[in-house]
Structures are given as C-alpha cells and as structure tokens.
C-alpha positions in Angstrom: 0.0 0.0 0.0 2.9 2.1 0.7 3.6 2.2 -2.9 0.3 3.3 -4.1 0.4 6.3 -1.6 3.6 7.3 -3.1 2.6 7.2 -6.6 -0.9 8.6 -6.3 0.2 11.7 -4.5 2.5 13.0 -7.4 -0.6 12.9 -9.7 -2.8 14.5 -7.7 -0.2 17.1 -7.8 0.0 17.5 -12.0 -3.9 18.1 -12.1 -4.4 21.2 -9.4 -7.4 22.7 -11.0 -7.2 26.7 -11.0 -10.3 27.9 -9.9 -11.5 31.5 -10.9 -13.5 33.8 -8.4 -16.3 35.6 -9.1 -15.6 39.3 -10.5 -15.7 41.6 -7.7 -18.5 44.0 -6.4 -16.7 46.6 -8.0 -16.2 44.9 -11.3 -20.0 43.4 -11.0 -21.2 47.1 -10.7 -19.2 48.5 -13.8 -20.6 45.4 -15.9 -24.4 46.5 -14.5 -23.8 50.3 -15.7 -22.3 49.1 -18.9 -25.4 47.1 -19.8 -28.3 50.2 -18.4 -26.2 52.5 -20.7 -26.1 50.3 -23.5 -30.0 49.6 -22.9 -30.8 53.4 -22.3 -29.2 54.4 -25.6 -30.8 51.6 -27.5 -34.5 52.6 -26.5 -33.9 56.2 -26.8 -32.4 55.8 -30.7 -35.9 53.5 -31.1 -38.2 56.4 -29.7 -36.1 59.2 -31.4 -36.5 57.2 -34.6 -39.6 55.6 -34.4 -41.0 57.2 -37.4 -38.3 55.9 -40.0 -38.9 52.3 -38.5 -41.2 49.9 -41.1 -43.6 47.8 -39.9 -43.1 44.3 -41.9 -46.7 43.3 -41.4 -48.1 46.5 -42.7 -45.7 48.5 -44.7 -46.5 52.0 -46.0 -48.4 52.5 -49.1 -47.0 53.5 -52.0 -48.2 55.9 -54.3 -47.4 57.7 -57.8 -47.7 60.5 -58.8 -47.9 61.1 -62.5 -49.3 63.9 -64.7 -49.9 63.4 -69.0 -50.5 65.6 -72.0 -53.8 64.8 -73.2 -53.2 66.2 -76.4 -50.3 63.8 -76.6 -50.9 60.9 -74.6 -51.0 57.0 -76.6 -54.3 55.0 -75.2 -52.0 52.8 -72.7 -51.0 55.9 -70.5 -54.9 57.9 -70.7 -56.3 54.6 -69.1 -54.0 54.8 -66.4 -56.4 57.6 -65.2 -58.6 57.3 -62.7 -62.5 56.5 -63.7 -61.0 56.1 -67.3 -60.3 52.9 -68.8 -59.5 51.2 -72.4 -62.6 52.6 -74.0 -62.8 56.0 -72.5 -59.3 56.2 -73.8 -60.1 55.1 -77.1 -63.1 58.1 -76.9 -60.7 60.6 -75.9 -58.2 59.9 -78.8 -61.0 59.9 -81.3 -62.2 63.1 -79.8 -59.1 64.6 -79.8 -58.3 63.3 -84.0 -62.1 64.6 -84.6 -62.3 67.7 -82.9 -58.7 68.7 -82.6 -56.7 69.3 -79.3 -57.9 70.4 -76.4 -57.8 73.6 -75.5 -58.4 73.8 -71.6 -58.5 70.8 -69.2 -62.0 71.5 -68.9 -62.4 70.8 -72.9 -62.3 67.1 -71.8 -66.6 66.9 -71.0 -67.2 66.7 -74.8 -65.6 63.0 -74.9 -69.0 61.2 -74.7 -68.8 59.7 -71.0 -67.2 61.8 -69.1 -69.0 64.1 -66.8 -67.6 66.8 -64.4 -67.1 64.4 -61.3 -64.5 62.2 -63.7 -63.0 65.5 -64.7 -62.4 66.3 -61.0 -60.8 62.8 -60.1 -58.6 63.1 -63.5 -57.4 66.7 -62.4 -54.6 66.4 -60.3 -52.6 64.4 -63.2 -53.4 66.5 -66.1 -50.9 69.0 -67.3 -51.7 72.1 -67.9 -52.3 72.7 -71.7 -50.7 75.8 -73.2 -51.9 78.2 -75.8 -51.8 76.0 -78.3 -51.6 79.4 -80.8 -48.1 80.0 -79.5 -46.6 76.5 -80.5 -45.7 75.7 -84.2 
C-alpha cells in the first residue's frame, strides 16, 4: 500500500485545478452600468426614430404621382387615369383626332362619358395645356 500512496500523490499534484473567483463588487457594478447604458441608448435611438422604422406586417403605401398631356398621350397611359379605362381612352383619342386638341383641361366633357365628377378625379394628373396658338 505504501507504494500506491507514493505514486498517487505525485498525480494528484499535476492536475491542481485553478479555480477563478467571481468578479468583484466593484467589477459586478461597472458590468451592470455598462449594460443600463447600453439599454438606455438603444431605447432612446428607437423612440427618437420611431417614425423611419417599417412595420413588416403592414408596410407604407406607395403611391405615384404622374401627370400626362392629353393632347399627346397613346391609349395605354390615358387609361391609367382614374375612372378612365381602355374605352374612355379610345373616346378621348378619337375626340381629340375629330375635334382637334384640347384647348383647356376643362375641354375634356365633350368626350361622350365623361362628366364633371370624372373631370375632377382626373385633375390632379393632367398637365396644364398651353396656348396651343403660341406653338408651331
């Protein structure tokens, strides 16, 4: 038995296990501020920029804006109007190859169809229409 005390002591020796303690209460409070700060910053940078954030389950709206000639504009783009499809576009063309240009947006009532509410919705993307007398 001798013998086995003599070589089990030596190994018990090579494997000393180094045991780390705890940081400190200093140490714990720095690593406590660190993370507040950190968490202060992050929810003020989300409340000072909540408005630029996007919402993945409902995300803005997009919209165009457009406006057309409608001395100049082909069938594909006058249907793009609001209230005004593939045959209202097809009136306005004839219309306009008929009649001639218009002259004022307001011209646009004489195109069987189209009353003074579709003028209103149709409006906003209308170009104005200059004095057709200046151009040559």
């Amino acid at each position: 038995m001798n013998s086995l005390k003599g070589t089990a002591s030596p190994s018990l020796a090579q494997h000393r296990q180094t045991v780390e303690h705890p940081p400190g209460i200093r140490q714990q409070h720095a690593l406590v501020s660190i993370a507040m700060i950190g968490l202060i910053t992050l929810v003020s940078w989300l409340i000072l920029h909540r408005q630029q954030l996007v919402d993945y389950c409902y995300p803005p709206e997009q919209t165009f804006r457009f406006s057309l000639d409608i001395n100049k504009a082909p069938q594909s783009e006058l249907s793009l109007l609001p209230g005004i499809g593939t045959t209202m576009a097809e009136r306005i063309i004839e219309t306009r190859r008929t009649h001639g240009p218009f002259t004022s947006i307001e011209e646009i009532v004489r195109v069987p169809g189209i009353g003074t509410i579709t003028l209103n919705e149709i409006r906003p993307f209308i170009r104005p229409i200059s004095n057709l007398s200046t151009e040559k």
